[in-house]
N, C-alpha and C positions, 0 to 999 in steps of 0.2 A: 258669458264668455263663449264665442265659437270653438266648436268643437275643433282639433287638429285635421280631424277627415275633409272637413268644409272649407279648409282654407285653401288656397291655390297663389302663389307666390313664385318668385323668380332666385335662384339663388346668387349667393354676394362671389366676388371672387374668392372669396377667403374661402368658403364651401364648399365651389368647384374644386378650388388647385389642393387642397388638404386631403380632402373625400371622394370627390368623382370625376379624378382626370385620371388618363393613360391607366386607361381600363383592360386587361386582359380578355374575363370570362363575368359576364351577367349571368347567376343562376338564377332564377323567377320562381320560387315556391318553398320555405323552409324545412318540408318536411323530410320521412327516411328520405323522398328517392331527393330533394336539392343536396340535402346534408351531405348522404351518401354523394351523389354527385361530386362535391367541391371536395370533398377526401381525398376521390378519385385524383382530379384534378389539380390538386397539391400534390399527391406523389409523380406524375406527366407532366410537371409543368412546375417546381420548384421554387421556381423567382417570378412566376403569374403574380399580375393582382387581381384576386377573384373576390366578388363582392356575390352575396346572395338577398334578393328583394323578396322580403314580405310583409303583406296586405295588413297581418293581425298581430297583436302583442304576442303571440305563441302562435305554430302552425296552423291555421286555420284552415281544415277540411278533415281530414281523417287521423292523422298522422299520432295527435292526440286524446281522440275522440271513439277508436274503434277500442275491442275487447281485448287485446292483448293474445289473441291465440294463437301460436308460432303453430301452423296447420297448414296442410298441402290439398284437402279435399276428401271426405266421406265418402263410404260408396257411394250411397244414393245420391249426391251432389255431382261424381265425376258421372257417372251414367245419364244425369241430367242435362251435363256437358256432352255427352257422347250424341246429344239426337241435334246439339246446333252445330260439331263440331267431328270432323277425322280423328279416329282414336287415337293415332298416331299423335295426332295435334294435341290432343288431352294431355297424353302422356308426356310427351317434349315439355310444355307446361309445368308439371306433377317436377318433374328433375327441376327445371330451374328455378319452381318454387324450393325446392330440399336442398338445391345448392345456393339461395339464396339467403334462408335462414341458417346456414352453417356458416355462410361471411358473415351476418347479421353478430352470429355470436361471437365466429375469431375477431371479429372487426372492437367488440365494444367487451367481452368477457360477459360470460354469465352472470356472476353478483352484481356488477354494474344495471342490468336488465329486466333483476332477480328474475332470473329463467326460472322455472321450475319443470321437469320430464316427468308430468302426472299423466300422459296421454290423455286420449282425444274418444272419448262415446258418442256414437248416433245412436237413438231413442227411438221406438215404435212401439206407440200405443196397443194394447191388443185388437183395435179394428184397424190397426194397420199389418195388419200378418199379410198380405199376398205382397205390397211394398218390401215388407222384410226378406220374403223367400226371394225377389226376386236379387234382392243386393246379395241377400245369402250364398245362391248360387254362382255368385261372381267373385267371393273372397277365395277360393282358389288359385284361378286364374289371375287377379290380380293382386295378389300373395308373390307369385311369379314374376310380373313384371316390374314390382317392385324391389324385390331381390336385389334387382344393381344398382338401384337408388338409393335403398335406406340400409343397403347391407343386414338387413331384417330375414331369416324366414319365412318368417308367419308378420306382415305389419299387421293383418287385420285379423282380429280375434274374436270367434266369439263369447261373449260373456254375460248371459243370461241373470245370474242368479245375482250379479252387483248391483241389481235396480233397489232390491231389497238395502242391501247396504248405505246404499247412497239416501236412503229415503223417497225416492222416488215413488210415485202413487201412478197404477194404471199404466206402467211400463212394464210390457213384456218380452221386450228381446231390445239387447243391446249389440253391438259391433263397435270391439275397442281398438282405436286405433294407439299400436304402442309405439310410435315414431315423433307422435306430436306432445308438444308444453306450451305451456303459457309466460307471459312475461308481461313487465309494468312498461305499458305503453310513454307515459311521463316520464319515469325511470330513461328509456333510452332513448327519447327525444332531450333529454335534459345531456345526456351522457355523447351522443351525438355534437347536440350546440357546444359543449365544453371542448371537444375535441375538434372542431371546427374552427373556434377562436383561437386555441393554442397553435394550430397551424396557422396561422396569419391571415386569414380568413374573415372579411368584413361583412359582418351580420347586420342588414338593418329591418325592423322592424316596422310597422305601421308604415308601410311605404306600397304601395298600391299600384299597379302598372296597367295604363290603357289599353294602349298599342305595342306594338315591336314592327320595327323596320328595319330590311337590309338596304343600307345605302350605296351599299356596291366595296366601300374600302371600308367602312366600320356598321353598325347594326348601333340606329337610333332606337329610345326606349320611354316611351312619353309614360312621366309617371300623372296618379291620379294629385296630386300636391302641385302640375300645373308646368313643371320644369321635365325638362327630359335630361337623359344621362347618355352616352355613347361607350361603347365597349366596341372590340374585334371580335369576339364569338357570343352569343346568348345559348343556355341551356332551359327550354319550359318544360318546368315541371309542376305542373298546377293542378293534375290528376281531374278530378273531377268539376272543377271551374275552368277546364281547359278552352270549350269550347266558349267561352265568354271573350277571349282571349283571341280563340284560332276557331273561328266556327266554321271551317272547312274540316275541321278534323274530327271523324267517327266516334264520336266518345260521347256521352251523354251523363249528367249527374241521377244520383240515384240516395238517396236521403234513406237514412237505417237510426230509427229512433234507439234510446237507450234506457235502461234506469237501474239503480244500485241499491240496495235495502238499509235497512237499518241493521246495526250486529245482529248478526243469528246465535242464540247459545247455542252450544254441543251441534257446531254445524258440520253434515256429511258429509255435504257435496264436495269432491277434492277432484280436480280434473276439468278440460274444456267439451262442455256438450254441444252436438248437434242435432237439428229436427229439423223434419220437413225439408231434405234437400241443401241444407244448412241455412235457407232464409231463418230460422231460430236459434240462438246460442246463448250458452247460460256460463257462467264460469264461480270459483268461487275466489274472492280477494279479500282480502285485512277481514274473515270471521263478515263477508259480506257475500252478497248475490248478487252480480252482475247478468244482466239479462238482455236482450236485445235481439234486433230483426221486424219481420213481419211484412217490409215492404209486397212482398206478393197477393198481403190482401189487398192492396188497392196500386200497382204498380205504375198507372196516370198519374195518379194526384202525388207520390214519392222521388217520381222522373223530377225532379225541381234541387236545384241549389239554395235555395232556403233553409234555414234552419229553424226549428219547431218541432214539435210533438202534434200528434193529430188522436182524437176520440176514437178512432176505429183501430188503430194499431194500439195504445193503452191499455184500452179496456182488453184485445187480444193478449198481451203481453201480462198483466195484473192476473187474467182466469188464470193463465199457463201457470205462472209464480204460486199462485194461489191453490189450485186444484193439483198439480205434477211437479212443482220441484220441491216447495213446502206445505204439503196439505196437513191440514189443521193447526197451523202456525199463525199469527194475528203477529205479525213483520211486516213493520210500515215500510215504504218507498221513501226513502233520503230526499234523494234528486232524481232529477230526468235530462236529455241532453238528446242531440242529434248530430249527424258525422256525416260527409257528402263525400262517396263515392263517383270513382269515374269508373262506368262500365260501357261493353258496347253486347252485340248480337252473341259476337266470338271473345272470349275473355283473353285473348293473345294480346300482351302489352304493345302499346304504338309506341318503335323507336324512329324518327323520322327524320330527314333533312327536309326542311322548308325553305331554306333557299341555302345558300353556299355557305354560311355565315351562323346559320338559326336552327337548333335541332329540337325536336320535342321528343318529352319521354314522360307517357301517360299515358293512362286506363289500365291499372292494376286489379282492376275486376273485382273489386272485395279481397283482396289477398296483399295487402302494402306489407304487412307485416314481413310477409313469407318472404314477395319476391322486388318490393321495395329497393335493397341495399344493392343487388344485382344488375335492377334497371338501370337506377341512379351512374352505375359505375360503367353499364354498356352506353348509357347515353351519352356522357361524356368522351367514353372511347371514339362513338360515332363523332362529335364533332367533333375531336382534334386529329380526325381522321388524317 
């Protein structure tokens, strides 16, 4: 039996006039930022009929696939961002991720999401002490600047002595960020879709899209099943399959492998960690270890929209687990899995008009979580501009 992806067919009238005539808004990507999107777009627009296309039975790219860490940035992460980008820029960034994860929550409710506000560690080995002092010396000052952001203080703190706690081996200084939690990625994709259908909102799944054309009075949309569909406005939001899509647009995929343990007894770890810049993050779920990252050992071979696991990030990610977050624990690996981010040079999200009719809103830089629900709702703003 041919697979549904392989077939290419013409649809009957019955199909058109039922399902895809007198189209309002084409959203292209199911995940936070379409969902959030067509939310938007149901409260702007009422009596719209907004349909949203996507490729795979469930989100396909990050949406359900990343860790779940409602997080704005580690020092050593935004300082990393400070040598490609105006700190200025960083910072603007920094707020509309924190105002992005505060819709995220008014939008769906915490127990919906199960949020949990265990804050956020970044980790430093002890041959990483000159790394430490340098972030060290900037949790003052950006103490400061966050002040009007998280309404915090003190967000970054230091807290040495919880490596012990945690179980952590060969960590010696920690920086707890107390602004950031975690949440069940599944959990508010799932809470999202339900909220979506209730608003009148037509979800189709395994539905694949080529091309996108402005025809001048509506925006043609040749799906991958061989038929096209017409709407008055498109919104893409494909994040990091963007450029498959629009490969004029600055974005490029960025592949961040995954893997989840087997139960841990008497397990410590409570909170979202960060390493190395935040290319490493560990969390803890359902009495499990979430782990993941590593793309900067080999960031050529990672640049790819494929998905798969690769022998040099594994075996990186298995020593970490093994040696620093459970050492001397014999905790198998479950599963493994991989998520395709859209990043570019600058991690500033692209909101775009591509022609009169067609807008894009993608490249969330590794941060959907955060500033996902915000894009979604600017991008929409932008085209019903």
């Amino acid at each position: 039996m041919p697979q549904l992806t392989s077939l290419r067919y013409q649809l009957s009238y019955w199909e058109h006039a039922s399902f895809f005539s007198d189209i309002d808004i084409i959203i292209i990507g199911a995940g936070i930022v379409g969902l959030s999107a067509a939310l938007r777009a149901r409260e702007k627009a009422p009596n719209a009929k907004i349909l949203i296309l996507e490729r795979g039975p469930l989100p396909v790219g990050a949406s359900t696939r990343n860790a779940g860490f409602a997080c704005f940035g580690s020092v050593s992460e935004l300082l990393d961002d400070m040598t490609e980008s105006p700190e200025d820029e960083v910072w603007a960034l920094v707020e509309r991720r924190w105002k992005g994860l505060q819709r995220l929550r008014a939008l769906l409710g915490d127990a919906a999401i199960r949020y949990e506000p265990l804050g956020g560690f970044e980790l430093f080995r002890a041959e990483e002490a000159e790394r430490y002092e340098t972030c060290a010396d900037q949790i003052t000052a950006f103490n400061q600047r966050l002040k009007s952001i998280t309404g915090l203080a003190e967000t970054y703190q230091r807290t040495h002595e919880a490596a012990a706690d945690f179980g952590l081996k060969g960590v010696r200084y920690l920086i707890k960020n107390q602004a950031e939690g975690q949440l069940h990625t599944g959990e508010m994709v799932r809470a999202l879709l339900e909220k979506a259908r209730a608003a009148d909102i037509f979800i189709y799944t395994g539905l694949g899209v080529e091309t996108v054309h402005d025809a001048g009075t509506k925006v043609e949309v040749e799906t991958t099943l061989g038929w096209s569909v017409s709407a008055r406005q498109v919104l893409v939001c494909t994040n990091g399959f963007a450029r498959q899509l629009l490969p004029d647009l600055k974005v490029r995929p960025a592949r961040n492998q995954v893997l989840i343990t087997e139960p841990v007894k008497a397990l410590k770890i409570r909170g979202a960690f960060h390493y190395d810049r935040g290319y490493f993050y560990f969390r803890n779920i359902d009495n499990r270890i979430l782990l993941g990252g590593g793309r900067n050992l080999d960031t050529e071979a990672e640049a790819t929209s494929e998905f798969g696991t690769t022998p040099l990030i594994r075996s990186a990610l298995v020593r970490l687990l093994r040696e620093v977050i459970l050492p001397g624990q014999d905790v198998g690996v479950a599963h493994w899995w991989s998520g395709i981010l859209g990043v570019g040079r600058r991690k500033r999200p692209v909101i775009r008009h591509l022609s009169d009719r067609v807008v894009a809103a993608v490249r969330l830089g590794g941060m959907g979580v955060a500033i996902g629900t915000l894009i979604g709702e600017e991008g929409i703003d932008e085209l019903l501009r």
